[in-house]
N, C-alpha and C positions, 0 to 999 in steps of 0.2 A: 594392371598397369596401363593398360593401351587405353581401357573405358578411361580411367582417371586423366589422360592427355586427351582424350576427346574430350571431357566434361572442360577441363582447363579453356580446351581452346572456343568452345562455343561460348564461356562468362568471357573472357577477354572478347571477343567478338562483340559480343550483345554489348559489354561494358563501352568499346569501339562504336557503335551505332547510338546509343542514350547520346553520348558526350558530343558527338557530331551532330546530332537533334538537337540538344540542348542548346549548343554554341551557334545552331545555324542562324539567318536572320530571319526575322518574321516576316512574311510577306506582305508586302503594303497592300493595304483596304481601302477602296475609294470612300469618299465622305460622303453622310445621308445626300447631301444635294446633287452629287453626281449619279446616287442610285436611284435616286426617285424626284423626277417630273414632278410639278405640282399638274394637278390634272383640273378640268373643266369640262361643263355639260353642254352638250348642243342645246339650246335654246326651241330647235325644232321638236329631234326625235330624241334626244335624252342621252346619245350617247355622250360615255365619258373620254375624253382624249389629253395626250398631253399637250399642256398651254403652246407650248412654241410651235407645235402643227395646226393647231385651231385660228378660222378665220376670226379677227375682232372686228368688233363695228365699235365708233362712237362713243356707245351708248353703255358702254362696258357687257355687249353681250356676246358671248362665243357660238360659233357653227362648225360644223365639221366640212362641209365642202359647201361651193361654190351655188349649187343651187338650193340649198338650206339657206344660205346667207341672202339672196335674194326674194328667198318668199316661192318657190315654185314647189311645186310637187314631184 
């Protein structure tokens, strides 16, 4: 008798947790654009970085820092 009220109250339990899963709300996903940076290549050494941190020239060409963009070593 006591196993059969244990089995009872663990399906109502479980049945309790499905039904609050089910009904919860999905958690908002940010959108592809928010996850991923379009990226670009240094024109020097080849690294890849993303667009809004990369220096531009002109010339539509990207560098990573400041003396890649110049031409030095």
């Amino acid at each position: 008798m006591i196993m059969r009220l244990l089995v009872l109250i663990g399906l109502v339990g479980l049945a309790y947790y499905l039904i609050r899963r089910y009904l919860a709300p999905a958690p908002a996903q940010p959108k592809n654009q928010d996850r991923f940076a379009p990226m670009v290549r240094c024109e020097r050494c080849g690294l890849h970085l993303p667009k809004q941190e990369a220096i531009a020239l002109a010339d539509d060409k990207f560098f990573c820092c400041e003396a890649h963009a110049r031409g030095d070593d």
